[in-house]
Backbone and ligand atoms as CSV (ligand in chain L), in Angstrom:
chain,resi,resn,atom,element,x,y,z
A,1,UNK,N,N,96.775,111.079,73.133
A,1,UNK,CA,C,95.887,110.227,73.948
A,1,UNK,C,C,96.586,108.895,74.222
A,2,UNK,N,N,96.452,108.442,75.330
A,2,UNK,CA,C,97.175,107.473,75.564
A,2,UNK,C,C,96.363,105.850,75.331
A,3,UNK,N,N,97.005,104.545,75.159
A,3,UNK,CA,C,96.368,103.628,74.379
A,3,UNK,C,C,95.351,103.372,76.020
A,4,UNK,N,N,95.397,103.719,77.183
A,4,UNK,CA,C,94.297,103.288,77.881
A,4,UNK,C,C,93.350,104.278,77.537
A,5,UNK,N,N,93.280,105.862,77.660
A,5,UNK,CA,C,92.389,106.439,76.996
A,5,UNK,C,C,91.541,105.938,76.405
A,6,UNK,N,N,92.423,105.626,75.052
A,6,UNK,CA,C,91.574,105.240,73.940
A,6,UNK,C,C,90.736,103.540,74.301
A,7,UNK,N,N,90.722,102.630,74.871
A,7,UNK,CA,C,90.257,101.994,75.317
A,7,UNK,C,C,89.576,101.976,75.892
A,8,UNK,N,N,89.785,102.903,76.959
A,8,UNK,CA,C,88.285,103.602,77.817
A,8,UNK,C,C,87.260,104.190,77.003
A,9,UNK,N,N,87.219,104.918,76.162
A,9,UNK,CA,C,86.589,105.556,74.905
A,9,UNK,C,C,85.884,104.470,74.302
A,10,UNK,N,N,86.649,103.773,73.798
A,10,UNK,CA,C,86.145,102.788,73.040
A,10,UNK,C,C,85.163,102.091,73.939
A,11,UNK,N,N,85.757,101.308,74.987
A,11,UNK,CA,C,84.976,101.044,75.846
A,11,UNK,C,C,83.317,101.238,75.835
A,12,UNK,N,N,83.766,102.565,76.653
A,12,UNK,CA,C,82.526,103.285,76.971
A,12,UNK,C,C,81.754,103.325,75.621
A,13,UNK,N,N,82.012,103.465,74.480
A,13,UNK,CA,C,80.999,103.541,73.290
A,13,UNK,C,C,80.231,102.554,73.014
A,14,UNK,N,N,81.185,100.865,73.539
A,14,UNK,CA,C,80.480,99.607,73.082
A,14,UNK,C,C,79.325,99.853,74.002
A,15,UNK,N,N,79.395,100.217,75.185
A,15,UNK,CA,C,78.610,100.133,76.421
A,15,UNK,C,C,77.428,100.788,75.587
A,16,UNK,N,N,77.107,102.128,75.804
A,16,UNK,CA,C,76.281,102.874,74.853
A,16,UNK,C,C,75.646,102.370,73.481
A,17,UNK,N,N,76.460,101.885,72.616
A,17,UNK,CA,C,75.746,100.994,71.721
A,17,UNK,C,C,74.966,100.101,72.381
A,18,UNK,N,N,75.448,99.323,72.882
A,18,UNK,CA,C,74.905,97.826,73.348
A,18,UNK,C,C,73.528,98.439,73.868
A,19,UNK,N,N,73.894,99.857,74.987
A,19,UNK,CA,C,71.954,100.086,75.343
A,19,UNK,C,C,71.375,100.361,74.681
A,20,UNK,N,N,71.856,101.190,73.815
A,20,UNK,CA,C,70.898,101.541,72.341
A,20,UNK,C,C,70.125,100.585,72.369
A,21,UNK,N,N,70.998,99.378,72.255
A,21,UNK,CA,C,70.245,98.334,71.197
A,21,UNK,C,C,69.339,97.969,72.133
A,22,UNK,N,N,69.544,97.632,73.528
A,22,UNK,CA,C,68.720,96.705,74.521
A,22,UNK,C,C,67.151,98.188,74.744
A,23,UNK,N,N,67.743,99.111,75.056
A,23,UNK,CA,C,66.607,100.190,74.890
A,23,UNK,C,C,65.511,99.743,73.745
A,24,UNK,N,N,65.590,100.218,72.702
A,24,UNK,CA,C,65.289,99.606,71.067
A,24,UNK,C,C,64.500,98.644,71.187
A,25,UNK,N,N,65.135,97.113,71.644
A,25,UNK,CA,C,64.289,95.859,71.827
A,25,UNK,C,C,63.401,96.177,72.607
A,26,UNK,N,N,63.359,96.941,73.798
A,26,UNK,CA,C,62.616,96.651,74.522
A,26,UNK,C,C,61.247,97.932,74.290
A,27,UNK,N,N,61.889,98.991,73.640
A,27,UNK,CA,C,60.732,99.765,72.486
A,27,UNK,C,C,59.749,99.589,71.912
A,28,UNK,N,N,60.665,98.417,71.267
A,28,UNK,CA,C,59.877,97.440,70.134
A,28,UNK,C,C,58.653,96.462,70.739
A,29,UNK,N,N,59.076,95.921,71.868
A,29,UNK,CA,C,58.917,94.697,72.439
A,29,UNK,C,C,56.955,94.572,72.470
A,30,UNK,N,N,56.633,95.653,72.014
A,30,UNK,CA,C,54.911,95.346,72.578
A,30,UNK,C,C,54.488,95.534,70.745
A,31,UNK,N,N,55.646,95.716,70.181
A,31,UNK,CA,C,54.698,95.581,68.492
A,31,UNK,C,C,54.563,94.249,68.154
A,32,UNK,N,N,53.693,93.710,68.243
A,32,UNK,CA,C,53.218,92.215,67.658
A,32,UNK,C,C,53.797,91.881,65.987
A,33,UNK,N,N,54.641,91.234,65.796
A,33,UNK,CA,C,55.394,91.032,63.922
A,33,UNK,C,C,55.368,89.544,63.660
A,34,UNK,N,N,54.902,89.120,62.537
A,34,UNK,CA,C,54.912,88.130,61.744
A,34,UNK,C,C,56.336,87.971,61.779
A,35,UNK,N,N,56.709,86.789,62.008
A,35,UNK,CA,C,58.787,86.433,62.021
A,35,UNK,C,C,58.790,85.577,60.621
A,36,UNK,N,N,57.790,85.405,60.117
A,36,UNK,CA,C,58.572,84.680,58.417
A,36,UNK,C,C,59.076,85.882,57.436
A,37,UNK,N,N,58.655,86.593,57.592
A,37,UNK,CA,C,59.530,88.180,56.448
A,37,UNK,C,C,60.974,88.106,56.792
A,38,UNK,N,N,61.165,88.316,58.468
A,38,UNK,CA,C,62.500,88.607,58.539
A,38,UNK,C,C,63.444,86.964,58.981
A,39,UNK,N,N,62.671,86.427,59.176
A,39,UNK,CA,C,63.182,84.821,58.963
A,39,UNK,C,C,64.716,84.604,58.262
A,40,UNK,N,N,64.105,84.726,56.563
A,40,UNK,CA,C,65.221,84.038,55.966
A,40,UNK,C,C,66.356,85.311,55.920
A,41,UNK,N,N,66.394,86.782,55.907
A,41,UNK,CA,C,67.603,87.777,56.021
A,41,UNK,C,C,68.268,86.969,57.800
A,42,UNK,N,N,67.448,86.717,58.443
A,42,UNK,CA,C,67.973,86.751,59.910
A,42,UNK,C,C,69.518,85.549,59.903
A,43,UNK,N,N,68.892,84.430,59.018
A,43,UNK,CA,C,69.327,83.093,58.911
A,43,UNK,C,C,70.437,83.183,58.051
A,44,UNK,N,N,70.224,84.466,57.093
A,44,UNK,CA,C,71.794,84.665,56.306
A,44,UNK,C,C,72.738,85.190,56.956
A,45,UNK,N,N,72.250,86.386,57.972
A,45,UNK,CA,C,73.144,86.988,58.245
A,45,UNK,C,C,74.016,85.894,59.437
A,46,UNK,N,N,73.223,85.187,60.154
A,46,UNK,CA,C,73.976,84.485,60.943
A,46,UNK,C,C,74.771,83.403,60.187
A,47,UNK,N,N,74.641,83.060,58.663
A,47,UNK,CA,C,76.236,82.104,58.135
A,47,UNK,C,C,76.622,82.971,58.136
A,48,UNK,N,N,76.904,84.110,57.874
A,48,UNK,CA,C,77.211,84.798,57.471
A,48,UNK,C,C,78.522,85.451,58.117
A,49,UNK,N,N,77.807,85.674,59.759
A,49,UNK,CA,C,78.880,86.345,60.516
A,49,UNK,C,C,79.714,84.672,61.152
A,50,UNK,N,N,78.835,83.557,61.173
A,50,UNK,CA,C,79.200,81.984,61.719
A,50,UNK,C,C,81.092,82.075,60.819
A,51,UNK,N,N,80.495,82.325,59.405
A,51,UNK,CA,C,81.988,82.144,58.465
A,51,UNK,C,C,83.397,82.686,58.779
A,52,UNK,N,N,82.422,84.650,59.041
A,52,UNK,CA,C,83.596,85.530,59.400
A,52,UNK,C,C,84.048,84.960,60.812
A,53,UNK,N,N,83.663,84.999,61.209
A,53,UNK,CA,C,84.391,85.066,62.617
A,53,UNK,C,C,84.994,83.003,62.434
A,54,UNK,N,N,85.101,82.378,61.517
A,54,UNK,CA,C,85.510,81.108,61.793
A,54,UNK,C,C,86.846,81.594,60.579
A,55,UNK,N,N,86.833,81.973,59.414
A,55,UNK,CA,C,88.126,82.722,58.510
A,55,UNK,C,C,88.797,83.890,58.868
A,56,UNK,N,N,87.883,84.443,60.148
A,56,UNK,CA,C,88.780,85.933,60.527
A,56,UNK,C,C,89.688,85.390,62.286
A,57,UNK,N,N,88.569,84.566,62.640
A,57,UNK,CA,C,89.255,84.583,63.901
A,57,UNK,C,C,89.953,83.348,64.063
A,58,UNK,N,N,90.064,82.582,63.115
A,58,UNK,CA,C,91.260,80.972,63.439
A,58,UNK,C,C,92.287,81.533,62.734
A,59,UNK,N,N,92.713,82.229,62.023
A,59,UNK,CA,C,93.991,83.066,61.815
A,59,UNK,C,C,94.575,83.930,62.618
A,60,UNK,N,N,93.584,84.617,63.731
A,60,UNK,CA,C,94.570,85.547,64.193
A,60,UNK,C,C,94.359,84.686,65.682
A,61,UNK,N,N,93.732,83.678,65.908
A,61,UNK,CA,C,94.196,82.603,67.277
A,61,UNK,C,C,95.272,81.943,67.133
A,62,UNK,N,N,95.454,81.617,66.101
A,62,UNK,CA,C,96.816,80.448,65.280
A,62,UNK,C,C,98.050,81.625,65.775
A,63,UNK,N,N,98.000,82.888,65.373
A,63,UNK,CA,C,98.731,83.693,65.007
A,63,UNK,C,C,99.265,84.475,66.509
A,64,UNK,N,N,98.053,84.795,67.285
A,64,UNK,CA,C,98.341,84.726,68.816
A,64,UNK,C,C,98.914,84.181,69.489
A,65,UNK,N,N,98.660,82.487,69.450
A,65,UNK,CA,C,99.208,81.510,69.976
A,65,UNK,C,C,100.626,81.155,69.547
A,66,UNK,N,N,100.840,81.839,68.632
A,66,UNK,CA,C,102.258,81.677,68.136
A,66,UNK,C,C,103.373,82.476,68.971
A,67,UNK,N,N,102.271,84.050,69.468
A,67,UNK,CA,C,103.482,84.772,70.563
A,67,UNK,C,C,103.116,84.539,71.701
A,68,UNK,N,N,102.968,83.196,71.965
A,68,UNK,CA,C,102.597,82.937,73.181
A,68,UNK,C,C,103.915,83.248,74.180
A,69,UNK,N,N,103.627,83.606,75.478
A,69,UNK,CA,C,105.076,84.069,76.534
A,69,UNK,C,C,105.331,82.792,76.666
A,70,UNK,N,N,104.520,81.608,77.075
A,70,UNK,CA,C,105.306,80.817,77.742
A,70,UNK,C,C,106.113,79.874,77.255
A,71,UNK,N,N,106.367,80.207,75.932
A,71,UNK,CA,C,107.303,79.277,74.965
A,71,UNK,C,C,108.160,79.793,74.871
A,72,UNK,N,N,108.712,80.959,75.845
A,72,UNK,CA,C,110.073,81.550,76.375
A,72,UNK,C,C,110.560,80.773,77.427
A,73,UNK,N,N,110.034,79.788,78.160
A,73,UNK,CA,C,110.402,78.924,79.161
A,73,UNK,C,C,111.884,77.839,78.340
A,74,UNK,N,N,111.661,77.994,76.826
A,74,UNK,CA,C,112.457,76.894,76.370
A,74,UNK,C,C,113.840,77.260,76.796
A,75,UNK,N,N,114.117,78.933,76.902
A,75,UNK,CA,C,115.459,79.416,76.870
A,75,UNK,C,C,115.840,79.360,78.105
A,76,UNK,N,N,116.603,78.440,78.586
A,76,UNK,CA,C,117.191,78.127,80.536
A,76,UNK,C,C,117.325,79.982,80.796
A,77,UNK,N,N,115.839,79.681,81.868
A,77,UNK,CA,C,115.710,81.264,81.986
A,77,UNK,C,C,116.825,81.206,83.478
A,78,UNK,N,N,117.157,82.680,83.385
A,78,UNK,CA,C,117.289,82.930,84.709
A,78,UNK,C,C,116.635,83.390,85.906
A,79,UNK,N,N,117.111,82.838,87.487
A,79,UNK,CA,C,115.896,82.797,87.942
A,79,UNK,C,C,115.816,83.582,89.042
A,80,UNK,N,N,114.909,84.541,89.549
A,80,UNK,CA,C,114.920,85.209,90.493
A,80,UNK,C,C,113.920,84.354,91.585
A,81,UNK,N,N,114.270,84.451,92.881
A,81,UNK,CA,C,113.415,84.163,93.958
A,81,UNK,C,C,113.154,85.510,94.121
A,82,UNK,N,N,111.661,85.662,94.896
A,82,UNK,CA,C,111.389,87.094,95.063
A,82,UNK,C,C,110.540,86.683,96.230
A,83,UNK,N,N,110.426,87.184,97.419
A,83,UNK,CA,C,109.499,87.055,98.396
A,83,UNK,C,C,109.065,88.606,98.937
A,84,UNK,N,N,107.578,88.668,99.148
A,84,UNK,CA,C,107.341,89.879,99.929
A,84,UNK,C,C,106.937,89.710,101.227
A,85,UNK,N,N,107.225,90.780,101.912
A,85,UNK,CA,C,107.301,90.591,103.452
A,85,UNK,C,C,106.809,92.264,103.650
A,86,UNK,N,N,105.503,92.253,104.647
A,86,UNK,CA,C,105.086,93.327,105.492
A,86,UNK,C,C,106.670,94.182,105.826
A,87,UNK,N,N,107.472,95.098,105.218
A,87,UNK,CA,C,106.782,95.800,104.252
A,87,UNK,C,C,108.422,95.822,103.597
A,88,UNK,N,N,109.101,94.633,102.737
A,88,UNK,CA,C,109.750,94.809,101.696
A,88,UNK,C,C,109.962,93.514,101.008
A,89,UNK,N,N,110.730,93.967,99.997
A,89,UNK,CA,C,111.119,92.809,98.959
A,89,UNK,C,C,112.541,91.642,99.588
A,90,UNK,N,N,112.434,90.816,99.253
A,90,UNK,CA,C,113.858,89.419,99.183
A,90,UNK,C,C,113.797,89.230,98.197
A,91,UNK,N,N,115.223,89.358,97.409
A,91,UNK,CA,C,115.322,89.097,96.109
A,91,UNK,C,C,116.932,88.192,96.220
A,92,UNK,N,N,116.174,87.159,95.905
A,92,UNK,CA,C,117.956,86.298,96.250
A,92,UNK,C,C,118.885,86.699,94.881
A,93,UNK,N,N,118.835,87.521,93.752
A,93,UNK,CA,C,119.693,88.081,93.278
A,93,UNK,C,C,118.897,89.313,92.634
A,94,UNK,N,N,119.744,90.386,92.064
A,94,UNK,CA,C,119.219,91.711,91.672
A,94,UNK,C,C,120.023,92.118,90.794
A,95,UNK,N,N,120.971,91.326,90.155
A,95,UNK,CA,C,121.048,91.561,88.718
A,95,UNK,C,C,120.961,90.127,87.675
A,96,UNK,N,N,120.324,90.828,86.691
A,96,UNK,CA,C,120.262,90.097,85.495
A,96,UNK,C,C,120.797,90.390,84.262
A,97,UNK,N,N,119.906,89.849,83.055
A,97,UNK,CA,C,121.038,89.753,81.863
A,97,UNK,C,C,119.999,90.531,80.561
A,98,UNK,N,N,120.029,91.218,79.902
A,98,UNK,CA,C,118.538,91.829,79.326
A,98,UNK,C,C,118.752,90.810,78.004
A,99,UNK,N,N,118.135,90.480,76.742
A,99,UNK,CA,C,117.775,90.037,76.020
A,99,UNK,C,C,117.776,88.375,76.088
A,100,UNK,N,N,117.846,87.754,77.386
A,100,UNK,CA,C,117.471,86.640,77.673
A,100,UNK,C,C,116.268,86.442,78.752
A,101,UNK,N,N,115.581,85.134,78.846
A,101,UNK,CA,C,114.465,85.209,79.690
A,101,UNK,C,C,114.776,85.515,81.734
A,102,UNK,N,N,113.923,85.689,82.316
A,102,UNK,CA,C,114.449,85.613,83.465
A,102,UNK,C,C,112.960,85.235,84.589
A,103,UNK,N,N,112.938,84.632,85.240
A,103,UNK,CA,C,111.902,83.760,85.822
A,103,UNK,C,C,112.034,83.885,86.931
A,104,UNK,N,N,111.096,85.002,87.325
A,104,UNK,CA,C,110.558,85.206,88.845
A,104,UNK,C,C,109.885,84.459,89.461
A,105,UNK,N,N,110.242,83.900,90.880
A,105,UNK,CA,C,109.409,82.803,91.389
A,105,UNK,C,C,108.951,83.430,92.476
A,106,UNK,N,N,107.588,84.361,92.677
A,106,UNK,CA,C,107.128,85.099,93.302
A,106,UNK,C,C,106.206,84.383,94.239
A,107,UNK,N,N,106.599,84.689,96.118
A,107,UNK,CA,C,105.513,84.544,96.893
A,107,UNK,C,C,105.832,85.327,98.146
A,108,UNK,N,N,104.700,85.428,99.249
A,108,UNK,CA,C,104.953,86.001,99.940
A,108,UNK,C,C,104.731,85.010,101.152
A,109,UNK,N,N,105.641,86.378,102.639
A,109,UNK,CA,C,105.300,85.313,103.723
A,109,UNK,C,C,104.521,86.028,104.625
A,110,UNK,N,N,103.892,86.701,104.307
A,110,UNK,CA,C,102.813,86.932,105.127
A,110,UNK,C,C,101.062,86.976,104.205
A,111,UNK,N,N,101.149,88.450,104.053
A,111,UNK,CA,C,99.933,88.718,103.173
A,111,UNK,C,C,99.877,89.128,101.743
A,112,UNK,N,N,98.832,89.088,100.863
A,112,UNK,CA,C,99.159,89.470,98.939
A,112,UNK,C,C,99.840,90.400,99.086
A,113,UNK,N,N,100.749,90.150,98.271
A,113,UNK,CA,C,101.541,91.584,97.948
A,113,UNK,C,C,100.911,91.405,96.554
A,114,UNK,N,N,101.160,92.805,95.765
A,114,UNK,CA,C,101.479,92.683,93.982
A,114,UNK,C,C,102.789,92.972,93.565
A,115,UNK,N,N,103.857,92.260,93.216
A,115,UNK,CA,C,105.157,91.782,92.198
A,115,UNK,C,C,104.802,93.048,91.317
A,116,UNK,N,N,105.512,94.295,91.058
A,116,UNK,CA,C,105.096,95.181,90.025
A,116,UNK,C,C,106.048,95.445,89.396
A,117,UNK,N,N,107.164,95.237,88.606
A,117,UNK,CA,C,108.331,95.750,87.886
A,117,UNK,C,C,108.177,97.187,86.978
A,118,UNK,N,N,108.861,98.100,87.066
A,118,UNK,CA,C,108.854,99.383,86.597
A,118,UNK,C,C,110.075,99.849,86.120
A,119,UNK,N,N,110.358,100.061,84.686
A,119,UNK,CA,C,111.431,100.569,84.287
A,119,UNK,C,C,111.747,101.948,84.341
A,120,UNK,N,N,112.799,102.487,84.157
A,120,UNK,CA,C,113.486,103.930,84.947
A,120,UNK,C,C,112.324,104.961,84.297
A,121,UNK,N,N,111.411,105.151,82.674
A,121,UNK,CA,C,110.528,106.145,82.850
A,121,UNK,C,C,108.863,105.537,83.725
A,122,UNK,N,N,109.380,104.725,84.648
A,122,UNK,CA,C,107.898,104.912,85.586
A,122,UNK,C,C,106.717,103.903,84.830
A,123,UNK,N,N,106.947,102.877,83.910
A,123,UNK,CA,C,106.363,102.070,82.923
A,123,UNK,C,C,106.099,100.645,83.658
A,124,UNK,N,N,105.007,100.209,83.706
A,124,UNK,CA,C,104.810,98.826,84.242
A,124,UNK,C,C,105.767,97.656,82.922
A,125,UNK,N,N,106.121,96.984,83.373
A,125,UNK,CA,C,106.631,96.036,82.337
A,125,UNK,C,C,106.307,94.390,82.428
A,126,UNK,N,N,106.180,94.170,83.902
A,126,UNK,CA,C,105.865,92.917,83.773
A,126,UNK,C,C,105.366,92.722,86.043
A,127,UNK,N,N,104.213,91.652,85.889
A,127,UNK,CA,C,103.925,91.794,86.839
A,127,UNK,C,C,102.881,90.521,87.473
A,128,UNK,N,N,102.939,90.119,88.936
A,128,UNK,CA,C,102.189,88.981,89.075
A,128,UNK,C,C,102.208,89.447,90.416
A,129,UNK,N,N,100.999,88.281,91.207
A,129,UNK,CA,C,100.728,88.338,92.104
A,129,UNK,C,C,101.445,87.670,93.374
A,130,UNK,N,N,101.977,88.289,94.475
A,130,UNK,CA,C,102.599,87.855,95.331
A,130,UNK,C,C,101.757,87.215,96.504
A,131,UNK,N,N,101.455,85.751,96.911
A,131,UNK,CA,C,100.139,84.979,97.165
A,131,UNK,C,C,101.283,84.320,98.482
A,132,UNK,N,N,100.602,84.239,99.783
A,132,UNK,CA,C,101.580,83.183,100.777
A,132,UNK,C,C,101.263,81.891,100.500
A,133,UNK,N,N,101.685,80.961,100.402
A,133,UNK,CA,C,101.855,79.771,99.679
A,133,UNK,C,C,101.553,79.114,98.509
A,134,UNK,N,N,101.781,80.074,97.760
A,134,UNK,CA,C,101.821,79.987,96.368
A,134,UNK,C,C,103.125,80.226,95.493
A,135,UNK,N,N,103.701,80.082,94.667
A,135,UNK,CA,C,104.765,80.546,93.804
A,135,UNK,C,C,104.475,80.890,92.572
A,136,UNK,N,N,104.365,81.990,92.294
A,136,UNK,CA,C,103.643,82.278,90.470
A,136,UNK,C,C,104.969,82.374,89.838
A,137,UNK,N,N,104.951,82.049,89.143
A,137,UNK,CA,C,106.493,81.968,88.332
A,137,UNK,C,C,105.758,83.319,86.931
A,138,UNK,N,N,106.283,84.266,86.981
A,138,UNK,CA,C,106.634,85.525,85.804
A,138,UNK,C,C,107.830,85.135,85.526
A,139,UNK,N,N,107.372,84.991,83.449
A,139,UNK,CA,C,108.787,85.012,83.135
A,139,UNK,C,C,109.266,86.872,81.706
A,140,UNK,N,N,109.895,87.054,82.138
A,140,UNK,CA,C,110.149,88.014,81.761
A,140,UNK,C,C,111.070,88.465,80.600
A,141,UNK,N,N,111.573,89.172,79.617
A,141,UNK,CA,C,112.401,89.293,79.006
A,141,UNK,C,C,113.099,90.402,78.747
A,142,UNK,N,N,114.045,91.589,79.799
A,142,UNK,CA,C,114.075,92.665,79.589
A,142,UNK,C,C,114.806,93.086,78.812
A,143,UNK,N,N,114.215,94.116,77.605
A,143,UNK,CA,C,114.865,94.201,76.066
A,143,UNK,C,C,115.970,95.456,76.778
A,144,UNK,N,N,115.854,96.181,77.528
A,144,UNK,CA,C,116.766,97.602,77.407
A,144,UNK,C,C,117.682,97.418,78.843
A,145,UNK,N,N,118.492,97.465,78.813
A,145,UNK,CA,C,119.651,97.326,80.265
A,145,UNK,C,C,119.087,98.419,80.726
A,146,UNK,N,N,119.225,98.553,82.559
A,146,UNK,CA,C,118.886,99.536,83.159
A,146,UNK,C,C,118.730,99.509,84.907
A,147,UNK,N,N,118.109,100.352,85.551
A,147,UNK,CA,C,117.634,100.199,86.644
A,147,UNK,C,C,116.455,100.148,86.792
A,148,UNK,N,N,115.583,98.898,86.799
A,148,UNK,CA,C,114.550,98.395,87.413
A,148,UNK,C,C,113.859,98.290,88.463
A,149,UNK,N,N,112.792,99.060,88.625
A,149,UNK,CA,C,112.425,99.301,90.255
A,149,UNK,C,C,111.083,97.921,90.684
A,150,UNK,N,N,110.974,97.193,91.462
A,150,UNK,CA,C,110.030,96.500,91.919
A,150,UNK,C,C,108.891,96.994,92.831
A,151,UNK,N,N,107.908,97.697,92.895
A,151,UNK,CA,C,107.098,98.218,93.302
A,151,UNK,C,C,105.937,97.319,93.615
A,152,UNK,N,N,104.986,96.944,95.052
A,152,UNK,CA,C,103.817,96.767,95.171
A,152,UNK,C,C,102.547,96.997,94.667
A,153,UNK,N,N,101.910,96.423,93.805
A,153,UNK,CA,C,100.776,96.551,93.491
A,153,UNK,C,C,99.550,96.418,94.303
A,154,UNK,N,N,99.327,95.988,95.698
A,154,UNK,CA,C,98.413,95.522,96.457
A,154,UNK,C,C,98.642,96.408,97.922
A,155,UNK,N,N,97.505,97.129,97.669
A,155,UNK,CA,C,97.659,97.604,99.007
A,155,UNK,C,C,97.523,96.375,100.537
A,156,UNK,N,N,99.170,96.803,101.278
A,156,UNK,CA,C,99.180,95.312,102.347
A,156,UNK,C,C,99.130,95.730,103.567
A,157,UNK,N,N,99.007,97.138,103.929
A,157,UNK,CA,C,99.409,97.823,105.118
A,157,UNK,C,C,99.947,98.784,105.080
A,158,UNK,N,N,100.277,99.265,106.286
A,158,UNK,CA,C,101.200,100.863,106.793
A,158,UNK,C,C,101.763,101.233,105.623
A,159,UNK,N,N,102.873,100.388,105.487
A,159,UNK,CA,C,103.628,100.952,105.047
A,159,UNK,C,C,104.229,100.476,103.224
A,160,UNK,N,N,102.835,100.196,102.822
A,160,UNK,CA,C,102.538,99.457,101.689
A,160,UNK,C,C,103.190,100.361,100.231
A,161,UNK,N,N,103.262,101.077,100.638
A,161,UNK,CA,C,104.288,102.189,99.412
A,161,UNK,C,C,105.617,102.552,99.035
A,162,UNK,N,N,106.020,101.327,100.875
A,162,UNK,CA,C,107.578,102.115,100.175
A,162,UNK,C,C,108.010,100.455,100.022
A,163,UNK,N,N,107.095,99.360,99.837
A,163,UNK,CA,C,107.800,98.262,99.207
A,163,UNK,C,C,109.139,97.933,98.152
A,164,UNK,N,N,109.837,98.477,97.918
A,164,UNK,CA,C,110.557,98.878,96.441
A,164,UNK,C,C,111.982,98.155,96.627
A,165,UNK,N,N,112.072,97.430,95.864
A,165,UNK,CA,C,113.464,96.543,94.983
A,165,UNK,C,C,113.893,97.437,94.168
A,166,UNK,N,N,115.207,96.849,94.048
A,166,UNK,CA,C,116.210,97.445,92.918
A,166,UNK,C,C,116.415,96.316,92.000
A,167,UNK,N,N,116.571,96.283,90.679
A,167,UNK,CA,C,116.707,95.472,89.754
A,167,UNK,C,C,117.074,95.756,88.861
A,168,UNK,N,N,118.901,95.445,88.488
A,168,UNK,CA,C,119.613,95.859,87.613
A,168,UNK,C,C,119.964,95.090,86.732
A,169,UNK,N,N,119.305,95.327,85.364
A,169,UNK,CA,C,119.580,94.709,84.285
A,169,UNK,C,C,120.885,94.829,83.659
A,170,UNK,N,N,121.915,93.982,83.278
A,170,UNK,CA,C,122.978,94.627,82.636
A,170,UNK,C,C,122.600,94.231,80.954
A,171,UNK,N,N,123.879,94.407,80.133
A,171,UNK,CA,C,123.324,94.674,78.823
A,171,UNK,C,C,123.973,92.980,78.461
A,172,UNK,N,N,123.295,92.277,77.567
A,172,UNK,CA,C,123.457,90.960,77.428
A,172,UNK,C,C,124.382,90.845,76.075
A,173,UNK,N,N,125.103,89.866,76.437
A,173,UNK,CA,C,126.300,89.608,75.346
A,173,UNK,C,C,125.916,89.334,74.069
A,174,UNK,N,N,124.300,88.965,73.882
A,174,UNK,CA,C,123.847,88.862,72.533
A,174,UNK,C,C,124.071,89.967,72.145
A,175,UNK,N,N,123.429,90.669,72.560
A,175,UNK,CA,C,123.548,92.058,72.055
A,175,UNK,C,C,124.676,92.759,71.419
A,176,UNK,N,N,125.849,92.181,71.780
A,176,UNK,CA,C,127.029,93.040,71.126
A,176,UNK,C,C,127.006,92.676,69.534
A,177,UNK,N,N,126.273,91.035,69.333
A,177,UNK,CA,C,127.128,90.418,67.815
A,177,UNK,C,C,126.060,90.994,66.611
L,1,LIG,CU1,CU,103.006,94.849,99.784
L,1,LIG,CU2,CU,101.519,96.535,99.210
């Protein structure tokens, strides 16, 4: 099963719970109840979950924020211009260097394109929106040397499918030591 599968799954289950529950309330909703019984359980459970989620979730935000992408900007990335045009790519260079950063400065001159990078098994890897007067800067880091295909994400017209760049990673000199 693949990890979107399983996300969809999952998904779909929170969904289903959640009506359970809203079904349920609204089941309930015509039984008339005294609220001091369940008062003081109600009031624990909320420190309760107030704590967890303040000892469970400022560790793994701290810890997130630590792999943050854009503190790859420190390494003088290299930089691609990328423009899309009804119906292909400008790429003022098309090779790069893999285990260093590389910083796409994506826009278009007509209408949205989508910036889609795809490595040789057919894998999205990194990707932004191609906007006419805008520049989104993607910065990227490609771990495996190869041939890199640039593919459209946004349907722009006619001939909106055969948008496609070449993008050849070579293998980076870190890598040898
Ligand atoms: Cu450009 Cu689809």
């Amino acid at each position: 099963m693949s990890i979107q599968t399983v996300a969809a799954v999952l998904t779909l289950l929170a969904i289903l719970a959640l009506g359970a529950v809203f079904l349920r309330v609204r089941w309930l909703a015509h039984d008339g109840r005294d609220y001091a019984p369940v008062q003081g359980t109600a009031y624990r459970i909320r420190t309760i979950v107030f704590w967890v989620l303040v000892l469970v979730g400022l560790p793994i935000s701290i810890l997130l924020f630590r792999e943050n992408p854009y503190s790859a900007q420190a390494a003088a990335p290299q930089v691609v211009n990328a423009t899309g045009y009804q119906w292909y790519w400008d790429l003022d260079r098309s090779e790069v260097t893999a285990g260093t950063p590389v910083e796409f400065r994506v826009t278009s001159a007509d209408v949205n394109h989508g910036f889609g990078i795809y490595d040789a098994g057919g894998t999205l890897v990194a990707q932004t929106q191609a906007m006419p007067g805008y520049v989104n800067r993607l910065i990227h880091v490609f771990d495996a040397p190869g041939t890199y295909d640039v593919l459209c994400l946004e349907y722009c017209g006619l001939v909106h499918h055969n948008m496609i760049a070449e993008i050849v990673v070579n293998e980076g000199e870190a890598n040898d030591d």
